[in-house]
C-alpha positions in Angstrom: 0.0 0.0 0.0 1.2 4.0 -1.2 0.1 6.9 0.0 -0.1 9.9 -3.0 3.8 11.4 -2.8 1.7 14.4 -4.5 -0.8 14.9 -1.6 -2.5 18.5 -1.1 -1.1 20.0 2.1 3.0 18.9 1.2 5.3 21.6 1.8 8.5 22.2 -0.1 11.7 24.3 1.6 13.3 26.4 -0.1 16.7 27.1 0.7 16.7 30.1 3.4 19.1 32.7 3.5 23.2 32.0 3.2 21.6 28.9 0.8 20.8 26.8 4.1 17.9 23.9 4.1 14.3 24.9 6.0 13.0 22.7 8.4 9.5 21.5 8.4 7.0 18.3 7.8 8.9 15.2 6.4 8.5 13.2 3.6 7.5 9.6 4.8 5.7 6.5 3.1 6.2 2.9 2.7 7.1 1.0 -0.3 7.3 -2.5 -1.7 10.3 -4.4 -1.2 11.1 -5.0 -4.5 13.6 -3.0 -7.1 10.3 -1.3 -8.5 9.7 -0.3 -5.0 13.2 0.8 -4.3 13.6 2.3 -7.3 10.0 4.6 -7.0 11.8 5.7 -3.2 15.0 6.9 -4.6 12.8 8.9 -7.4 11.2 10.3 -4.5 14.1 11.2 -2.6 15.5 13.0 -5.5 12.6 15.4 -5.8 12.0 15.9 -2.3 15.2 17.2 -2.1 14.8 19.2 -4.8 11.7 20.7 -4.0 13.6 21.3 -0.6 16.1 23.7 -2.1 18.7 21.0 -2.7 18.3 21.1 -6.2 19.2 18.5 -9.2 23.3 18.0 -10.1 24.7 19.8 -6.5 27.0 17.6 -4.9 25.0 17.6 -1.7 21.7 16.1 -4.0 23.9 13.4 -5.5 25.3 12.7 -2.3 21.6 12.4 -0.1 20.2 10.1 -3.0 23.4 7.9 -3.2 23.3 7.4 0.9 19.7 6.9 0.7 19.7 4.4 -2.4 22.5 2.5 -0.7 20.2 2.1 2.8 16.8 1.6 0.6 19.0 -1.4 -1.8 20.2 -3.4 1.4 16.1 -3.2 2.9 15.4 -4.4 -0.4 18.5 -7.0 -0.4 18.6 -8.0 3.1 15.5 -6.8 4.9 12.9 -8.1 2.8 10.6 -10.2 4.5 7.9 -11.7 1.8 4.6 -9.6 1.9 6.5 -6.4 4.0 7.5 -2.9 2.8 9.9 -1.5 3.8 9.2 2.3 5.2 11.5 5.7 4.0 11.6 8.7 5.9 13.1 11.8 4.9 13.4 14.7 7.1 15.2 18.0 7.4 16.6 19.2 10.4 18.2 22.7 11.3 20.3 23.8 14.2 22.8 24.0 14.9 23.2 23.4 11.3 20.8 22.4 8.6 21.3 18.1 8.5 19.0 16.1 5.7 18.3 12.5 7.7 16.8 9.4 5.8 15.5 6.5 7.9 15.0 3.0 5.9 13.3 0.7 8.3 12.6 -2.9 7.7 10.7 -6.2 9.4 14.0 -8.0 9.7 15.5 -7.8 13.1 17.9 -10.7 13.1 19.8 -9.0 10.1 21.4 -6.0 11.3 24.6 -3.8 10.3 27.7 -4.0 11.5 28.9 -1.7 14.4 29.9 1.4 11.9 33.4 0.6 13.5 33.7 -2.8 12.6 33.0 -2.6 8.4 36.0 -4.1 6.5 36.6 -3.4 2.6 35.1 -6.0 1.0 38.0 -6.2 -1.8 37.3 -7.7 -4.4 33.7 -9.2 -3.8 30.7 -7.9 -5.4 29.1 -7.2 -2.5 29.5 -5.5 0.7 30.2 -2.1 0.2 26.9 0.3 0.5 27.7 0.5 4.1 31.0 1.5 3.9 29.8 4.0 1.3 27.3 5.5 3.5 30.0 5.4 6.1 32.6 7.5 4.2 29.4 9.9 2.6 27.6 10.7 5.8 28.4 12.8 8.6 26.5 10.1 11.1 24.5 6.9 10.5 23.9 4.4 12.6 20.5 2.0 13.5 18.1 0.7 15.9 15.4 -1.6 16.7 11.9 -1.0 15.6 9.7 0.4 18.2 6.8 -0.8 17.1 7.6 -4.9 16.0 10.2 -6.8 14.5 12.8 -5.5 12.2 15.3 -2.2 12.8 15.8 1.3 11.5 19.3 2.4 9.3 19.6 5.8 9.2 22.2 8.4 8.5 22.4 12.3 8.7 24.0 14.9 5.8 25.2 17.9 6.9 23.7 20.2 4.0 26.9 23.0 3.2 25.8 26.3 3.3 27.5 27.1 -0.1 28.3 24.3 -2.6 31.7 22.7 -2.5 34.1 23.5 -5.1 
């Protein structure tokens, strides 16, 4: 089940003055855990932001979608439980500075992350590497059980730069 991503009532935030991120309602819905599904939530992610004030092509746009597509493809990979979505939550935050934070949570518990200390390169495997990705990409990430039933919560936080990096 989806709820309309273009609902009456949603709120964009436009960048504020010195180009930094409003705060205000998030951006939160469920989707199937499935590539369509994780492919629709990174979509999503992308024009949230934009509508935000974080707009298409900046480096801190291409950075929140790649940290959020890496924690929405391991729900997808490793969370999926048959018949479950998985739930996204973006949400902008503001002092002391402004932070962009996506939560992907899940219904499997007994699969969790690594302590964010412990991840290894993978080398040369094909797998193994979105963590360490989000690792190097986000300012903080971390997870935690789910609250409300079985499964956890990745998140990670992106400190949105004030002016764009050279």
């Amino acid at each position: 089940m989806m709820s309309n991503p273009h609902s009456p009532g949603r709120t964009t935030y436009p960048l504020g003055s010195g180009g930094h991120l409003s705060t205000g309602p998030e951006f939160a819905m469920p989707f199937t855990s499935t590539p369509r599904g994780a492919s629709l939530a990174r979509r999503l992610v992308a024009v949230r932001l934009h509508e935000w004030g974080i707009p298409y092509g900046t480096h801190p746009h291409e950075t929140i979608v790649l940290i959020a597509a890496e924690l929405i493809a391991n729900a997808v990979r490793h969370g999926h439980v048959p018949g479950r979505d998985f739930h996204l939550r973006l949400r902008p935050t503001a002092l002391p500075d402004p932070v962009a934070r996506v939560e992907v949570t899940d219904t499997r518990g007994e699969r969790v992350p690594p302590h964010p200390g412990a991840l290894v390169d993978p080398g040369l495997d094909e797998g193994g590497r979105g963590l360490i990705l989000v690792s190097r990409l986000a300012d903080r990430w971390g997870w935690h059980p789910r609250p409300e039933g079985p499964g956890k919560t990745v998140w990670a936080e992106y400190t949105v730069p004030s002016t764009p990096p050279r």
